[in-house]
N, C-alpha and C positions, 0 to 999 in steps of 0.2 A: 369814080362812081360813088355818087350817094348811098352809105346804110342808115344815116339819121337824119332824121328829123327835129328840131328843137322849139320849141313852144312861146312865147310870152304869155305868161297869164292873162291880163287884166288889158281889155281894148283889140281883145283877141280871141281869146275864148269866152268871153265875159263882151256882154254888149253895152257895159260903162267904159268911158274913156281910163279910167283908174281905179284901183280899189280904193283910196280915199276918197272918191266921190262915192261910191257905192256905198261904203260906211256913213258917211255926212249925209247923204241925201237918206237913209231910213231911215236913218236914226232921228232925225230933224222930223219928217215927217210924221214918224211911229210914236214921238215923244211929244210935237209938238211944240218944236224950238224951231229960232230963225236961222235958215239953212242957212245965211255969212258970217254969222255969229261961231255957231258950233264950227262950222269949217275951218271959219280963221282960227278958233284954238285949238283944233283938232291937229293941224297940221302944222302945229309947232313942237309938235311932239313927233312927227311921222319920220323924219330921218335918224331919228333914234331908235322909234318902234321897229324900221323894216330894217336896221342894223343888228338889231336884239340885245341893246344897249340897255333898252327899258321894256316892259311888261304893258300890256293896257292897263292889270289890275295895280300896278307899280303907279300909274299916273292918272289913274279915273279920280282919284278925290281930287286934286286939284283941277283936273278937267273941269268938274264939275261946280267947284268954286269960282273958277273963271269964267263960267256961264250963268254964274248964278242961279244954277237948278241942279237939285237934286236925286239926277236919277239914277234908273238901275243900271246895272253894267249888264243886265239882260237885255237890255236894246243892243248892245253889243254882238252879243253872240246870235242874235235873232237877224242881225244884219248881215250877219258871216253866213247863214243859213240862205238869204232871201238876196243872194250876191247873182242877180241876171245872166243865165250864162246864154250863148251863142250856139243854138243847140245845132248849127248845120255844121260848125266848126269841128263842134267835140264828133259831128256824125263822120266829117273829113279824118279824124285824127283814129278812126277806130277804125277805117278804109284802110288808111295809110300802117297801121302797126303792122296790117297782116305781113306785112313783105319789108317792116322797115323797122328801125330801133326810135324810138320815141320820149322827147327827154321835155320837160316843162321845169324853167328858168324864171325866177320870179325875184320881183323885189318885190318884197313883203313880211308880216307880222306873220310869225310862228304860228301862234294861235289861229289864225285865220286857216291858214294852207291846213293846219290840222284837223277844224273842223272842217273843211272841203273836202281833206279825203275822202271824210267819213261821209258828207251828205252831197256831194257830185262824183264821190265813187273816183276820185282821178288817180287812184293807181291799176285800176284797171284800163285808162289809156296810155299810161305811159312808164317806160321801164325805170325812168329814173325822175326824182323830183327832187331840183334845187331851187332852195329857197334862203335866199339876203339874209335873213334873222337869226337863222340855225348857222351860219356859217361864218358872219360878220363884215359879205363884201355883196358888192350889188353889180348889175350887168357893167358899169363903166368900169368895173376891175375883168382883167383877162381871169384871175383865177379862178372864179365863179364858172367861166366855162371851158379854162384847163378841165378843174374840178371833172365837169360832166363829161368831157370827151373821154379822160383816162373810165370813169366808169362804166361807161357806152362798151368799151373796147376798140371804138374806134380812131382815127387818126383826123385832123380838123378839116381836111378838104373833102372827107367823105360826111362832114354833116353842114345842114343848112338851116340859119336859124331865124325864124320868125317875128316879127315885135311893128308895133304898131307907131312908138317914135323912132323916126330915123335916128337919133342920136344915142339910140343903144343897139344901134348898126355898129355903130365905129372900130367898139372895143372888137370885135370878133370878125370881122373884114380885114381887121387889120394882123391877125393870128392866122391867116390864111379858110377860117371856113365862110361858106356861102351865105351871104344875105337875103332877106326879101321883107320889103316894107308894108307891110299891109293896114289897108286905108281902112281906120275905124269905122270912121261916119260914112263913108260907101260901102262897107260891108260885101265888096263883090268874093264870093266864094270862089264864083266861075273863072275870074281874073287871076285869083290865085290859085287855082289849080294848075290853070296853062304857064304861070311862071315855073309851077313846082313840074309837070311836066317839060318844060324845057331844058329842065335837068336831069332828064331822063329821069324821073320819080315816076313809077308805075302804079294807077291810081284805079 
C-alpha cells in the first residue's frame, strides 16, 4: 500500500525542463546576454553548484569574466523568484498530502530550494524536502532517497516517486519503490493521475 508520494522538482512541478534552463533563460533575457553564451558557462559550474561543492556567490565573479559582463548576482536571485511553476501539479500534490505523506527530491543549488521555500511556500506541500546540495549526493545515489524513506517513516515499496527523466527512474526502481515517468512537454495531469490511481492512490 502506498503512504508516499515523492516529487521531482524541476520538469515537474516547474514547467521548464530543468532548473538550469530556468536560471539561463532569465537571466540571459532579464540582463540581456546571449542565452548559449551564459548557458555554456553557466553550466560548467552546475554539477558542483547542485553537489554543494561550490556557492553561486563562490563562482559569480568568474562566471562573469567568462561572459565578459558585469553583472549583478541579483539576476540571480530574481531568477530563483520568477522559477515557472506547474500550478496544476502543485494543485495535485496538495489533493494528494490530505491522505498521503509527501516528499520533493531535487538535484539542485541550496540557495535556490531556499528561496522557493520561501516564495512557492513548498513546505507547506510537502513533509519532507531533499535537496543534492545540502546533502552532497543527487537522485542517481540510492542514499538521497534512503535519506527520504527513513524520514517519511515509511518502508520503499510504500512510496512512489515522480521525475520527468527516465534515468533518475533507475536508482529507486532498483531499491524496491514505485516509479512513474512523467512526460514534461505533454504536461498530461490526467494521465498521471490514472497511473497514480492505479496504485490505489486515492485522489
Amino acid at each position: 500500500m502506498i503512504k508516499a508520494v515523492l516529487f521531482d522538482y524541476d520538469g515537474v512541478l516547474t514547467t521548464d525542463k530543468s532548473g538550469s534552463y530556468s536560471i539561463c533563460k532569465y537571466i540571459s533575457e532579464a540582463a540581456g546576454l546571449d542565452y548559449e553564451l551564459f548557458s555554456k558557462e553557466y553550466k560548467k559550474y552546475s554539477d558542483d553548484l547542485i553537489l554543494g561543492k561550490v556557492t553561486h556567490e563562490q563562482i559569480w565573479k568568474q562566471l562573469c569574466k567568462n561572459i565578459n559582463s558585469d553583472i549583478t548576482i541579483r539576476y540571480l536571485f530574481d531568477a530563483f523568484k520568477n522559477t515557472p511553476i506547474n500550478q496544476k501539479m502543485f494543485d495535485l500534490v496538495k489533493k494528494i498530502k490530505r491522505n498521503y505523506k509527501t516528499a520533493l527530491i531535487t538535484d539542485s543549488e541550496k540557495d535556490r530550494i531556499d528561496s522557493l521555500r520561501i516564495n512557492q511556500k513548498l513546505n507547506e506541500y510537502f513533509t519532507v524536502i531533499q535537496v543534492s546540495a545540502e546533502i552532497g549526493t543527487g537522485k542517481s545515489k540510492e542514499s538521497i532517497f534512503n535519506k527520504t524513506v527513513k524520514e517519511l517513516g515509511v518502508i520503499n515499496d510504500e512510496c512512489v516517486f515522480i521525475d520527468n527523466q527516465e534515468k533518475y527512474l533507475i536508482t529507486p526502481k532498483k531499491i524496491g519503490i514505485n516509479t512513474i515517468f512523467y512526460n514534461q512537454k505533454e504536461n498530461n495531469i490526467k494521465e498521471l493521475i490514472k497511473e497514480l490511481k492505479a496504485l490505489k492512490i486515492e485522489i
